[in-house]
N, C-alpha and C positions, 0 to 999 in steps of 0.2 A: 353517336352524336357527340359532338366536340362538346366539351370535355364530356363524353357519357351518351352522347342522346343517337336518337331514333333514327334519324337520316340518317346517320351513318353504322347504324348496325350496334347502337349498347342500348342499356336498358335505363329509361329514364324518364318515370311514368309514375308517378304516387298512384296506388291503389287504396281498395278500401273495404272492407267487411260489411258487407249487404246483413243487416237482422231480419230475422222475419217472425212477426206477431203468429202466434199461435191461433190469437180469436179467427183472423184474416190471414190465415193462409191460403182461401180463395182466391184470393185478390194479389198476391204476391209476384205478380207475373209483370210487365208492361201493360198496366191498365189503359184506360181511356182517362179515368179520374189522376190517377198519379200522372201521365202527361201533362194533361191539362195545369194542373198543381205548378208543378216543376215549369214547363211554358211558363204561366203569369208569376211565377218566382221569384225565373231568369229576366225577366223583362221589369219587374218591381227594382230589382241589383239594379239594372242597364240605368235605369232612370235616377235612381239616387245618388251614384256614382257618377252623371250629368249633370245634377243638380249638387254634389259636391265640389265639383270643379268651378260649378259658378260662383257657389260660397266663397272659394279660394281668391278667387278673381274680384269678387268683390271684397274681399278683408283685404289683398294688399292695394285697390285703390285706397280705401278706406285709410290704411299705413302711410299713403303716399301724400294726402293729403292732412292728416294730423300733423308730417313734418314739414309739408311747407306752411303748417299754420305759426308751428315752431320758429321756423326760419324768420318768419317777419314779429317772432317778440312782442305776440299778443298778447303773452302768458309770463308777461316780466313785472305785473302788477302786482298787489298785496295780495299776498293768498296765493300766487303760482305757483309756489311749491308744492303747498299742500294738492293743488288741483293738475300738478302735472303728475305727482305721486298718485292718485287717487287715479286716473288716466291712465297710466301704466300698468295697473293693477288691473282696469278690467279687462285692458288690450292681452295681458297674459293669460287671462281666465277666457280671454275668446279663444286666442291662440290653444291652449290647452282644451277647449272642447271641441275646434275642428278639427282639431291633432286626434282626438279620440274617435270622433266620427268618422274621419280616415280610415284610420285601424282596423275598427267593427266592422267597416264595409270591404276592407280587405281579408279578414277574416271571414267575412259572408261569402266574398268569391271563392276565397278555398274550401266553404264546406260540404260537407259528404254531399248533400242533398244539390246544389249548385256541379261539383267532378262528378256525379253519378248521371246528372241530366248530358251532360258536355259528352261523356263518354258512350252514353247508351245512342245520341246521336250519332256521335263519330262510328261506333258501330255500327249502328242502323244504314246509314250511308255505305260506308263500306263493303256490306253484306247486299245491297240494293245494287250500288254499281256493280259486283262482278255477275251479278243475274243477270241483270240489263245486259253486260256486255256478252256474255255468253249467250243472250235468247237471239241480239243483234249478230251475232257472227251463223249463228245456227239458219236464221229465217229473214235476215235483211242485210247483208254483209255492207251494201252500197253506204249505211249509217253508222260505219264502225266509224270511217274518217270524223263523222259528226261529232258522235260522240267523245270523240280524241278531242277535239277540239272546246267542244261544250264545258268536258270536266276540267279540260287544262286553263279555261278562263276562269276558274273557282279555285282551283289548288296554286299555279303559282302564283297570284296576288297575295293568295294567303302567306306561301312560302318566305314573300321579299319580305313581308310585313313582320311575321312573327321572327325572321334572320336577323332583319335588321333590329327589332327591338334587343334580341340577342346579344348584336356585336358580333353573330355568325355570318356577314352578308356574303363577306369573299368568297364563302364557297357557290356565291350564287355566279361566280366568274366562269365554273367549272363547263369543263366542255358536254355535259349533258345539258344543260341550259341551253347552250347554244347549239347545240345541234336540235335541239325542240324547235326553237322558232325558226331554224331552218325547214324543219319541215312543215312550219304549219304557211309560211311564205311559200314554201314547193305548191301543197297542197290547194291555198285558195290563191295564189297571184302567179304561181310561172308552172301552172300544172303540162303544160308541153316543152319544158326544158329539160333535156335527156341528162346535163351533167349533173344537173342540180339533181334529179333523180337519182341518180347512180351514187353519187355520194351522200344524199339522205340514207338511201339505203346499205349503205355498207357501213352509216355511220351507227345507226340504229341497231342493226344485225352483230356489231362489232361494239365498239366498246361501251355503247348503252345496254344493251342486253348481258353482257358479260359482269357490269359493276352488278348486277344482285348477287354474283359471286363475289367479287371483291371486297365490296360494300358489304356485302354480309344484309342484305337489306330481308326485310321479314314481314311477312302477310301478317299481323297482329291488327286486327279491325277497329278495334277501340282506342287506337294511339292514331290522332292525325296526324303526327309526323310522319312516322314509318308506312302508311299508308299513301301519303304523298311521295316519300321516296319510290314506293314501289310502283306508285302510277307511273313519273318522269323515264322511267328506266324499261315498264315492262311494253306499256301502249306503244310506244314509237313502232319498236318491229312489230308489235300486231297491228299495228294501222298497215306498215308496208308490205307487210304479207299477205295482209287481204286484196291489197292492190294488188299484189303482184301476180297473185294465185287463186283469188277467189268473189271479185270482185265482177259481177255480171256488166261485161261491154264496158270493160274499162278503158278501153282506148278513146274512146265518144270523152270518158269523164278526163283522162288521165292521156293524153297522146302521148307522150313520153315513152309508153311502153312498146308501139310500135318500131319506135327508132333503136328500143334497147333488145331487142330478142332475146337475145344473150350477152353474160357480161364477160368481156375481154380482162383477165385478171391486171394485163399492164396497165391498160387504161382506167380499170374501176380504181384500182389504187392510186394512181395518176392523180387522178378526179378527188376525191377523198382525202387524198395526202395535201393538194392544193387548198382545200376546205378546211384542214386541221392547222397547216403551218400559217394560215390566217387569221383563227383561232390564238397559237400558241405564239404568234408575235404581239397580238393585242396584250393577252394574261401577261406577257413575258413585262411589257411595259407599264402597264398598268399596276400590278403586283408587285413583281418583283425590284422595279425600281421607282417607281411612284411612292411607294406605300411600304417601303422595304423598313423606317424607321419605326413604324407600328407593328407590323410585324416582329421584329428585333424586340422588342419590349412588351411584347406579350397581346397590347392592347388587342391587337385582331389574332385570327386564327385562319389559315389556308389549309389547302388538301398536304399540301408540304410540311408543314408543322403538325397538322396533325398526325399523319403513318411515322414521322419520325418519332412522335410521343408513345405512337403502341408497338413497345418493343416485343409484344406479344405473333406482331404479323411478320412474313416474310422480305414486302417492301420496307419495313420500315429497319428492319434490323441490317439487309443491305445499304440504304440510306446512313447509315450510323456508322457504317463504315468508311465512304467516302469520308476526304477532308471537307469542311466549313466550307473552305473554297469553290468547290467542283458540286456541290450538291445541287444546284441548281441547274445546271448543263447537265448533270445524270438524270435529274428529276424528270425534265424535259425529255433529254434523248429514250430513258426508257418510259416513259408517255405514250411518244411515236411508236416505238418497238410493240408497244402492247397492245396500240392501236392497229397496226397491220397485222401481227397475230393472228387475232380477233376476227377480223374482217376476214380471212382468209376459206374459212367455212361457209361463210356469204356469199361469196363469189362465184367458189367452187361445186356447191352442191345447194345451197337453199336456195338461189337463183331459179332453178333449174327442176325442184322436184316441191311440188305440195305435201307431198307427205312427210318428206326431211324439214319442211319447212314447217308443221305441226308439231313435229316430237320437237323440235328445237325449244319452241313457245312452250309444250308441254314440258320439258323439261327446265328451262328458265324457272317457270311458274312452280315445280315442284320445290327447286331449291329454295325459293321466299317460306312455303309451307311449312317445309324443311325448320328454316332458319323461325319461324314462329313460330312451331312446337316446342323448340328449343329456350326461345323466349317464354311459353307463358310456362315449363317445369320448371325455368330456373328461378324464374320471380317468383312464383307464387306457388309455387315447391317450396324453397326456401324462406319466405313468408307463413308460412304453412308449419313448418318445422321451431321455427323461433317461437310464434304464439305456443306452440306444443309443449315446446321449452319451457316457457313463462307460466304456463300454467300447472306444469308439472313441479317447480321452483315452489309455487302458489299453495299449494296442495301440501308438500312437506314442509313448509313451513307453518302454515295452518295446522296440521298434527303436530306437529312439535310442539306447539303452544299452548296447543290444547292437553300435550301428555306432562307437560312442566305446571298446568293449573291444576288437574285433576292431582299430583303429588300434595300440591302444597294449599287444596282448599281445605279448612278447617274441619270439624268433627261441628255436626249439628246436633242443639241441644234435646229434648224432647219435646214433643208437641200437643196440645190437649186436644182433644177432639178429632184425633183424628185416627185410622187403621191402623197407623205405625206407632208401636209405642216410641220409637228413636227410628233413624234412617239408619245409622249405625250398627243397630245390632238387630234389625227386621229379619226374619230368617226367610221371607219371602222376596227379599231384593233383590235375588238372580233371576227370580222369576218371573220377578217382574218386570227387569229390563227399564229401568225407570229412565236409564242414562244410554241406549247403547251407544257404542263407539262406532261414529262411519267411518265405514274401511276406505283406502285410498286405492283408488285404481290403478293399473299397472300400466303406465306410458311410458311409450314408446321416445329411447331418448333422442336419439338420432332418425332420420328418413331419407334414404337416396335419390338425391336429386339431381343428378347429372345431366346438364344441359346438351343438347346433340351439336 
C-alpha cells in the first residue's frame, strides 16, 4: 500500500495485545455482552464526534460575529480595552477546550477497544463472505453474479472514500477499476453483447487475476484494505467462470455465450486490446498529462511512482533503468505486453476446459493465502520477538538493581521482641530463606521469523 499499505501488498495495520482476565476467562471469546458493549461504544464515538463538528461550526460563527461587532467600533468606549482583553481571554480558553475535546475523541477512535471492534468486524465479514461464496458456487452458482455485484456495491464506495481521504485516489484510475465496471455493465445492461463478453473475460482471466501475483495482494481478514484488494481482483474471473462453465442455462441468462462457443485467439485479443487501448488513452491523459505537476511533486502517488519506489521488485528496477524521458511509453508499452501475456491462458485452455478453469481460481486463491501467511509471521512474529526483547531488557535490568541494593543495604540493628536476636548474625537465616532471590528466566533472544 503506497507508501506501505494493504492494497498493494505491504504491511500496514497497528495491531494490539488482547489481555485476558483470569476471573473471566469464560467469557473471553466473541461474546454476545462484549458485542453489544463495543456496538453502543462505537455508535456513542459516532455521535460525539457529530456533535464535535457542530461545536466547531458554531464557535467559528460565534468568531465571525465578535469581529463584525469589532468592525463597527462598538468596543471604542471607556472600558474597551479592558473588555476586549477580558473577550479574548475566554475565546482562548474556548478555543483550548475544544481543541482538547478534539484530541480525547481522537484518541478515543484509536483505542484498543474501538481497533478491536473495527477489526473483529472486518474479520467477521471476511470469513462470512468467503463461506457465502463458496456455499453459492457449491449449491446456487446462478447467485455468484449477485453476489459479485452486492459486495462490490459496499467495497468500492468504501475504496474511493477511504483513497481519496488518502490522497491515494489515482490508483483508483488503474485498469482493475475499470475493467470491474465493465463487467458489471456486461453483466446487468448488454448481457448479449459477445464482444463485450470476450473482452470482460479475458480481461478478468488476464491481468485482474494475475495482479494477486504482482500485487502481492493477501487473504488477511482483519485488514479491510487488503481484503478489498483481494475481492476487486479475485471475483471478476470467478463471476466469469461460473458463466462460462458453470452456470445452469446460461444462455436464457447470458446469450452472449451462444455466439461465443469458442474463443478465436486473434479476435479475443482483438476485442480486449480495443477495451485496453481505451482504457490506456484516457489514464495516459488524465494522469499523465493532466495531473503530471502533482505527480512530479510528490502530492499524489500512481501505479508508476509507486514500482519505481520499490526497488525491491522486478518492474520497478527495470523502470529505473529507462531514461526520465521514456518511462512513461515503457510503462505503458510493457502494461499491454503483460496484458496479452496474461490473457493468453484464457483463451487458450480455460475458455475451453472447467476443470483448467477451477485449478486456475484454485491456484490464484492459494497465492493470496500464501501471501497472508506471510503477512500475519512477519508482523506478528516480529511483534512477538520485540515484546520478548523488552521484556527480557526488563528482567535483567530489574536483577541488576536488585543485586546493587542487596550490596549496599545497611547491617540492621537488633530487635526486642522478637526470634531473631539480630538478622545479621541469626544462624537460622538460610533456613529460613526470609529474602529468596527470584531467578530470571531464560529467554529466548532472537525468534525466526521469515516472512514467505
Amino acid at each position: 500500500m503506497p507508501p506501505g499499505q494493504t492494497g498493494l501488498g505491504y504491511f500496514s495495520v497497528p495491531f494490539e495485545r488482547f489481555a485476558r482476565d483470569e476471573i473471566s476467562d469464560w467469557a473471553s471469546g466473541f461474546t454476545l455482552l462484549d458485542t453489544l458493549e463495543t456496538y453502543f461504544d462505537s455508535r456513542l464515538d459516532l455521535f460525539q464526534r457529530q456533535l464535535a463538528k457542530r461545536s466547531e461550526k458554531l464557535k467559528m460563527r460565534a468568531e465571525e460575529t465578535i469581529n463584525d461587532v469589532f468592525k463597527k467600533d462598538l468596543f471604542k468606549r471607556r472600558g474597551s480595552m479592558h473588555t476586549t482583553q477580558q473577550l479574548d481571554m475566554e475565546m482562548q480558553k474556548f478555543k483550548a477546550k475544544v481543541s482538547a475535546r478534539v484530541t480525547k475523541l481522537a484518541a478515543t477512535w484509536h483505542t484498543s477497544n474501538v481497533v478491536r471492534f473495527r477489526e473483529k468486524l472486518t474479520f467477521f465479514w471476511g470469513v462470512m463472505s468467503l463461506l457465502i461464496t463458496s456455499l453459492l458456487f457449491g449449491m446456487a452458482p446462478e447467485w455468484i453474479h449477485i453476489a459479485y455485484t452486492l459486495q462490490a456495491a459496499f467495497y468500492l464506495p468504501m475504496r474511493v472514500y477511504l483513497y481519496k481521504k488518502r490522497a491515494w485516489h489515482y490508483f483508483l484510475f488503474d485498469l482493475c477499476y475499470y475493467a470491474n465496471i465493465l463487467n458489471f455493465i456486461y453483466i446487468w445492461f448488454l448481457p448479449a453483447n459477445s464482444a463485450l463478453f470476450v473482452a470482460c473475460y479475458c480481461l478478468s482471466h488476464g491481468s485482474l487475476a494475475s495482479a494477486v501475483i504482482t500485487w502481492r495482494n493477501s487473504l488477511v481478514f482483519h485488514d479491510f484494505d487488503k481484503v478489498t484488494s483481494l475481492f476487486i481482483h479475485v471475483y471478476p474471473p470467478l463471476t466469469f467462470s461460473v458463466i462460462r462453465h458453470y452456470y445452469p442455462n446460461a444462455a436464457e441468462r447470458f446469450p452472449a455465450i451462444t455466439a461465443v462457443p469458442q474463443l478465436q485467439p486473434m479476435r479475443a485479443l482483438l476485442l480486449s486490446g480495443i477495451i485496453y487501448l481505451i482504457w490506456q488513452v484516457l489514464y495516459w491523459k488524465f494522469v499523465f498529462v493532466d495531473r503530471r505537476k502533482k505527480i512530479e511533486s510528490g502530492q499524489r502517488t500512481t501505479s508508476l511512482s509507486f514500482l519505481l519506489n520499490d526497488k525491491r521488485g522486478v518492474i520497478g528496477r527495470a523502470l529505473s533503468r529507462v531514461p526520465p524521458q521514456y518511462r512513461t511509453l515503457a510503462f505503458m508499452f510493457g502494461q499491454y505486453l503483460y496484458s496479452v501475456l496474461t490473457e493468453l491462458p484464457a483463451i487458450l485452455v480455460l475458455y475451453r476446459s472447467p476443470f483448467w478453469s477451477g485449478t486456475f481460481l484454485i491456484f490464484i486463491f492459494a497465492v493470496s493465502v500464501w501471501n497472508g501467511g506471510g503477512f500475519y509471521i512477519e508482523v506478528f512474529g516480529r511483534k512477538f520477538e520485540r515484546e520478548l526483547e523488552a521484556l527480557r531488557k526488563e528482567l535483567a535490568e530489574g536483577t541488576h538493581s536488585r543485586s546493587n541494593s542487596t550490596m549496599s543495604s545497611p547491617t540492621l540493628v537488633p530487635q526486642d521482641d522478637d526470634d531473631l536476636s539480630t538478622v545479621n548474625g541469626s544462624p537460622d537465616i538460610v533456613a529460613k530463606n526470609l529474602s529468596p532471590e527470584i531467578p530470571t528466566p531464560d529467554l529466548p533472544t532472537e525468534i525466526g521469523t521469515h516472512a514467505t
